[in-house]
N, C-alpha and C positions, 0 to 999 in steps of 0.2 A: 504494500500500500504506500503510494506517495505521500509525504506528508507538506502539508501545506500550510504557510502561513499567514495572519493579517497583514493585510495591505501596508499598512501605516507603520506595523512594526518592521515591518521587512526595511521599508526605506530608513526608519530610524536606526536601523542593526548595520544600514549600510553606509549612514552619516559618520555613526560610533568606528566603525574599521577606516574610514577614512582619516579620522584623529589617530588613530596611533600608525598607519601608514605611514603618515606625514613626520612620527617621531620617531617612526626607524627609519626614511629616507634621511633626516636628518643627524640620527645616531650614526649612519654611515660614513656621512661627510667628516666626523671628527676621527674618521681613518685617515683622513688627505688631510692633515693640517699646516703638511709641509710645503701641499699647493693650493695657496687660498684660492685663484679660480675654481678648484675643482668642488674644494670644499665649499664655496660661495653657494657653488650652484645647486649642490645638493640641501643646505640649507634654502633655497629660493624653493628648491620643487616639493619642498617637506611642509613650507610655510603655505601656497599653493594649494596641496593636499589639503589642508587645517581650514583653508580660507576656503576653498570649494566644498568642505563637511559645513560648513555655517551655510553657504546658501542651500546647499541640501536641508538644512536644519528649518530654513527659513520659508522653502517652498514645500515644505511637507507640515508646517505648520500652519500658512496660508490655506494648504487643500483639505486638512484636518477643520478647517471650521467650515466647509462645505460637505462635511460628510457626516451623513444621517445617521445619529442617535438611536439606539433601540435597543430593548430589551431583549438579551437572549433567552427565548425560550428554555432552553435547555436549562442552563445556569442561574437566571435571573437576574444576571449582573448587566449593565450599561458597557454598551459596545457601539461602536461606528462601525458604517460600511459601505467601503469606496465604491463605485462601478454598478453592476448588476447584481452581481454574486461575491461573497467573503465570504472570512473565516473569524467564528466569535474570538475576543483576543484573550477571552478566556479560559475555556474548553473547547476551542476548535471547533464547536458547531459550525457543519456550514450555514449559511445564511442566506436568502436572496429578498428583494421586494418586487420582484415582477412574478406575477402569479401563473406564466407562463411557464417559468422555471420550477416551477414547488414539484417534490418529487422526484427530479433528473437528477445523475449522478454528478456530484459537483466535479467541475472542471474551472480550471482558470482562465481557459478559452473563451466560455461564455462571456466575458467581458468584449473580447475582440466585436467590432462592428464587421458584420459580412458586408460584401461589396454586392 
């Protein structure tokens, strides 16, 4: 079984690996100290990293207050859900609001627009 996760967390899990990406490309650079270009530059792509996690942080923050509120059945806890179809962020329930969907095995596809 594939396992799946909420929308919001996924992009937040991948803000969070961007921050310490950024401190090990710059832990790198303090192997080149003898050549501050090189080390410069690997300090520039670490800072880069850190600086590209904040607007990750920022636009997943912006798309978090457009995404619908609801109670997990399942759980009973307060959960968001991006698209067509999610996953509760707290027992994995899937989830959908299009009644067209209730029943179908969840896929992260259904989100895709057919052409």
């Amino acid at each position: 079984m594939k396992s799946y996760k909420n929308k919001i967390n996924r992009i937040r899990s991948f803000a969070l690996s961007l921050i310490f990406i950024g401190f090990v490309i710059m832990y790198i650079g303090i192997f080149f100290r003898e050549n501050p270009f090189v080390m410069t530059l690997f300090m520039l792509l670490g800072l880069i990293a850190i600086l590209a996690s904040t607007g990750v942080y920022a636009w997943i923050g912006m798309l978090s207050t457009r995404a619908v509120q609801i109670v997990c059945p399942n759980c009973g806890k307060h959960t968001k859900i991006l698209g067509r179809v999610d996953i509760c962020m707290h027992c994995q329930e899937p989830l959908t609001l299009d009644p067209t969907l209730e029943g179908q095995e969840f896929d992260e596809a259904l989100n895709r627009r057919k052409s």
